[in-house]
C-alpha atoms as an extended CHARMM CRD file, in Angstrom:
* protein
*
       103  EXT
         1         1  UNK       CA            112.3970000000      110.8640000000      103.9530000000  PROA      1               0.0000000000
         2         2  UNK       CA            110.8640000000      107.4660000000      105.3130000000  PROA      2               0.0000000000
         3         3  UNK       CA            110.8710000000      107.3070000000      109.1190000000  PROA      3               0.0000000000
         4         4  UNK       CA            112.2540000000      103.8790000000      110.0700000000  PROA      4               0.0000000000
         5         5  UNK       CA            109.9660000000      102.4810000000      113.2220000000  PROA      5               0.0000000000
         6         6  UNK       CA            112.4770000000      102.1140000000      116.6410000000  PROA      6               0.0000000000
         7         7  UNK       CA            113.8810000000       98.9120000000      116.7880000000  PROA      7               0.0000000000
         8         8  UNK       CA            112.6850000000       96.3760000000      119.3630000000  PROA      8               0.0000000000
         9         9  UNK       CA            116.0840000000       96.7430000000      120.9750000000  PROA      9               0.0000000000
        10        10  UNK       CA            118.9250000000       99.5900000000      120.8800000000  PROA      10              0.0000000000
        11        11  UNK       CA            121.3650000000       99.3720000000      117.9140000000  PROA      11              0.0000000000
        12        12  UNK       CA            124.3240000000       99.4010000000      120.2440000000  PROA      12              0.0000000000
        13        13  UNK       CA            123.1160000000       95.8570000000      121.0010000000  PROA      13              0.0000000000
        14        14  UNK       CA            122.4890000000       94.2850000000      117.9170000000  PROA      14              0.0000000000
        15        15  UNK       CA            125.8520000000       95.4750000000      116.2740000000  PROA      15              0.0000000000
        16        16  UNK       CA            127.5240000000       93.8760000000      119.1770000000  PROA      16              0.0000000000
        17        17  UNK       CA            125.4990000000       90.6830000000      118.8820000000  PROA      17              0.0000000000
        18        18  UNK       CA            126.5660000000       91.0750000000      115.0150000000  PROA      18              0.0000000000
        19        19  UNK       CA            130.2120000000       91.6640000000      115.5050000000  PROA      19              0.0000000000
        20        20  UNK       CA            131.4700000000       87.9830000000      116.1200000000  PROA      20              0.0000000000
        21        21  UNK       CA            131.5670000000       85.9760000000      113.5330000000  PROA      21              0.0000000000
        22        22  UNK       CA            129.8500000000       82.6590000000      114.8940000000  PROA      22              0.0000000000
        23        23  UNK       CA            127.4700000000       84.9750000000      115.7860000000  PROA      23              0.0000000000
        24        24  UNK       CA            127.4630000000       85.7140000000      112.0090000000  PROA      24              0.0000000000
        25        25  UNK       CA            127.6080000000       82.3210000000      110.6560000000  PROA      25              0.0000000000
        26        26  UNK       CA            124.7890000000       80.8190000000      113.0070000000  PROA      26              0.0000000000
        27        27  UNK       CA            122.2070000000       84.1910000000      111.2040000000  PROA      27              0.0000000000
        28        28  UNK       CA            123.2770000000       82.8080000000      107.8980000000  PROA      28              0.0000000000
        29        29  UNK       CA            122.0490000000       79.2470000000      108.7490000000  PROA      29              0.0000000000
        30        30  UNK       CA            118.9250000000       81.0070000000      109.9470000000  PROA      30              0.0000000000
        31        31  UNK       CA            118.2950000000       82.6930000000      106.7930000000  PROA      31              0.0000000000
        32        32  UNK       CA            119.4320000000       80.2420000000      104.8270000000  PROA      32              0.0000000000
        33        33  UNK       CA            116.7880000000       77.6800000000      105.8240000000  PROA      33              0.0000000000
        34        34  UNK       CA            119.4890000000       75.3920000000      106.1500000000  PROA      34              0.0000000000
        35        35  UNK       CA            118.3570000000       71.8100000000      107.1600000000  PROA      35              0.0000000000
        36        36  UNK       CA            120.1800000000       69.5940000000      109.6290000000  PROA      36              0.0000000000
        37        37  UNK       CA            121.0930000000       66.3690000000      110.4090000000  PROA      37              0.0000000000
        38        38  UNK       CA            118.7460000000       65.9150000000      113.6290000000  PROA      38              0.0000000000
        39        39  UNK       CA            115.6160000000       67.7960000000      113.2750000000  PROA      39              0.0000000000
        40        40  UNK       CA            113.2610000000       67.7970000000      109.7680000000  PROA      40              0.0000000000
        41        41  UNK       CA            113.3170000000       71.6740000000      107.9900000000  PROA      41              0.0000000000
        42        42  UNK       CA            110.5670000000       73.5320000000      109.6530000000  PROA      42              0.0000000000
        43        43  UNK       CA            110.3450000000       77.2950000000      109.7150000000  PROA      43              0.0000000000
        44        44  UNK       CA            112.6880000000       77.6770000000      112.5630000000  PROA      44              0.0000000000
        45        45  UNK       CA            116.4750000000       75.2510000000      113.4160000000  PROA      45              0.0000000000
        46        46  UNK       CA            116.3940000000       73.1100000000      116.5510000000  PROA      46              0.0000000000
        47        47  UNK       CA            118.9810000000       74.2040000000      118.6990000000  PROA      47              0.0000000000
        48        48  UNK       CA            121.0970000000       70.7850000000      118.2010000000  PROA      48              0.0000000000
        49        49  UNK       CA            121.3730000000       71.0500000000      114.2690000000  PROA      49              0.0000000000
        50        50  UNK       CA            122.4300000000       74.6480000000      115.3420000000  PROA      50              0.0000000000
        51        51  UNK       CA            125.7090000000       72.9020000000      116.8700000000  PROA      51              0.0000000000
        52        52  UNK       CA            125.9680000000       70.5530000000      114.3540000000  PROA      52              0.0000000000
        53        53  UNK       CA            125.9860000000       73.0360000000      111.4820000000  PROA      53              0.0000000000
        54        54  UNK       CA            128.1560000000       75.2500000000      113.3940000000  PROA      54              0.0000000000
        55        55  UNK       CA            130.6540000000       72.5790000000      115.3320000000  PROA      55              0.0000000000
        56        56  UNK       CA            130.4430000000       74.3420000000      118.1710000000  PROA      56              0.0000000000
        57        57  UNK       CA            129.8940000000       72.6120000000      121.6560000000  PROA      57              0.0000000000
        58        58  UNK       CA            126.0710000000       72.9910000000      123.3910000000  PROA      58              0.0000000000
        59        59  UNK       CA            126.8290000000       75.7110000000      125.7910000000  PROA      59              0.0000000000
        60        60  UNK       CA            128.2180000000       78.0530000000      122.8290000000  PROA      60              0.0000000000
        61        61  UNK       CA            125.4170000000       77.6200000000      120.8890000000  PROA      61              0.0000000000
        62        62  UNK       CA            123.3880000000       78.2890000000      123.5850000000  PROA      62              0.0000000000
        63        63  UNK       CA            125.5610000000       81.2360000000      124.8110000000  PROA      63              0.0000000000
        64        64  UNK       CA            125.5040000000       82.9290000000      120.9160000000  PROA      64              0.0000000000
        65        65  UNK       CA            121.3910000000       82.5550000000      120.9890000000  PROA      65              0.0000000000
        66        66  UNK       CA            120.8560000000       84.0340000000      124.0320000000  PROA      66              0.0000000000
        67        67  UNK       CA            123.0310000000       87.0780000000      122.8480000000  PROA      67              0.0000000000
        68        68  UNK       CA            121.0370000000       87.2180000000      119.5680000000  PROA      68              0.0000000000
        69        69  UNK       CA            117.7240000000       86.6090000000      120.5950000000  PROA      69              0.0000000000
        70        70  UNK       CA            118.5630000000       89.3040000000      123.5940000000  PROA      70              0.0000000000
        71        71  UNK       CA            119.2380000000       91.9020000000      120.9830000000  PROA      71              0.0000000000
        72        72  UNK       CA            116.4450000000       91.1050000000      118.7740000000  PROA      72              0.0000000000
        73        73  UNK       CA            118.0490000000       89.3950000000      115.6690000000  PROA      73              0.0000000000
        74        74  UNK       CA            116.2370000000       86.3860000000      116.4250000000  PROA      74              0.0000000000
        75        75  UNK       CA            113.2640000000       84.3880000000      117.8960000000  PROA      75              0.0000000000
        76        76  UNK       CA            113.3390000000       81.2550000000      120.2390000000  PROA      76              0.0000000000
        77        77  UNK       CA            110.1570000000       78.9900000000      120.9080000000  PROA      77              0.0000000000
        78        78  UNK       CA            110.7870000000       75.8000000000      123.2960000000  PROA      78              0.0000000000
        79        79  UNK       CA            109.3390000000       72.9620000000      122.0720000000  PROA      79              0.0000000000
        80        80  UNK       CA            109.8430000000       69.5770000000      124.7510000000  PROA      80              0.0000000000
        81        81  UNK       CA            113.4880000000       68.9750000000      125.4980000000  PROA      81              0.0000000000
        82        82  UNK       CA            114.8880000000       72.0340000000      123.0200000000  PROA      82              0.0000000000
        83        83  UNK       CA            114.8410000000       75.4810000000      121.5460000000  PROA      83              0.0000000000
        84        84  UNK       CA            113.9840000000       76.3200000000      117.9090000000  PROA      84              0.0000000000
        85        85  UNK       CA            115.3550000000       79.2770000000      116.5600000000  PROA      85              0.0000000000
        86        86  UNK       CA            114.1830000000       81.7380000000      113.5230000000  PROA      86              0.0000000000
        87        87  UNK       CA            115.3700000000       85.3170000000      112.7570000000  PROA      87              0.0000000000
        88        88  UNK       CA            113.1970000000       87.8510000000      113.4520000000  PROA      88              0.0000000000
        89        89  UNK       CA            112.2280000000       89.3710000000      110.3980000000  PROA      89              0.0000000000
        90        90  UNK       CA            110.8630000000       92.5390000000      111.9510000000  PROA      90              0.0000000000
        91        91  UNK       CA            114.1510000000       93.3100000000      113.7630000000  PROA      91              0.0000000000
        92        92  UNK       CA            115.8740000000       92.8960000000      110.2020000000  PROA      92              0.0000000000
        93        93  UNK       CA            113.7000000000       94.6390000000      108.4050000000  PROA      93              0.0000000000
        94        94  UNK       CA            114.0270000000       97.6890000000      110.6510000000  PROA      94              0.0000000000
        95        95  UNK       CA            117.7700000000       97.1000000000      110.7310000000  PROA      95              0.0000000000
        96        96  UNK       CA            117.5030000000       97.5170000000      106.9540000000  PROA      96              0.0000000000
        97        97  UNK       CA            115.5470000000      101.1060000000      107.0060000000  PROA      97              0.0000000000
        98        98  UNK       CA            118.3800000000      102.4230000000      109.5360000000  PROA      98              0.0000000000
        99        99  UNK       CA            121.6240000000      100.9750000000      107.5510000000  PROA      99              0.0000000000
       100       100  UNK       CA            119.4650000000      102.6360000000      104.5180000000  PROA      100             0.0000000000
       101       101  UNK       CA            119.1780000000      106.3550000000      105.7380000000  PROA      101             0.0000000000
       102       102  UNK       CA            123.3140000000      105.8870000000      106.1310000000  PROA      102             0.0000000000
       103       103  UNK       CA            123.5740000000      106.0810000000      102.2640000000  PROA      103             0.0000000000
């Protein structure tokens, strides 16, 4: 059997980050390469189209990214005035092994 390589952080932590569902809907944006209404599609969403997409007010946004790009699920780069997210591909990936050896 394929050995999946440890995840970046511990599963308790992602599954927690994955169990609310704005949590949930802001990752499908993410991998969705959804574009929004401020900021131009690039590879990652500016944190503004995040609350835009999502309706959720500045510090929730900002409170659900922290929790997801603590446990992994995704990447932030500050660029000027905001944050631009992307999912970390890596982390997923992994994820994906692990969920896989449940079958």
């Amino acid at each position: 059997m394929l050995e999946p390589s440890p995840l970046k952080s511990n599963l308790s932590t992602i599954f927690k980050a994955l169990a609310d569902p704005a949590r949930l809907k802001i990752l499908k944006f993410l991998a969705g390469n959804v574009e929004g209404p401020c900021c131009p599609l690039m590879e990652s969403i500016c944190a503004c189209d995040l609350e835009e997409l999502t309706k959720l007010s500045q510090p929730t946004v900002s409170h659900h990214m922290k929790v997801l790009s603590s446990s992994g699920l995704t990447i932030a780069t500050k660029k000027g005035r905001w944050k631009y997210y992307k999912i970390d591909k890596e982390t997923i990936e992994q994820l994906e092994l692990f969920l896989a050896e449940l079958k």
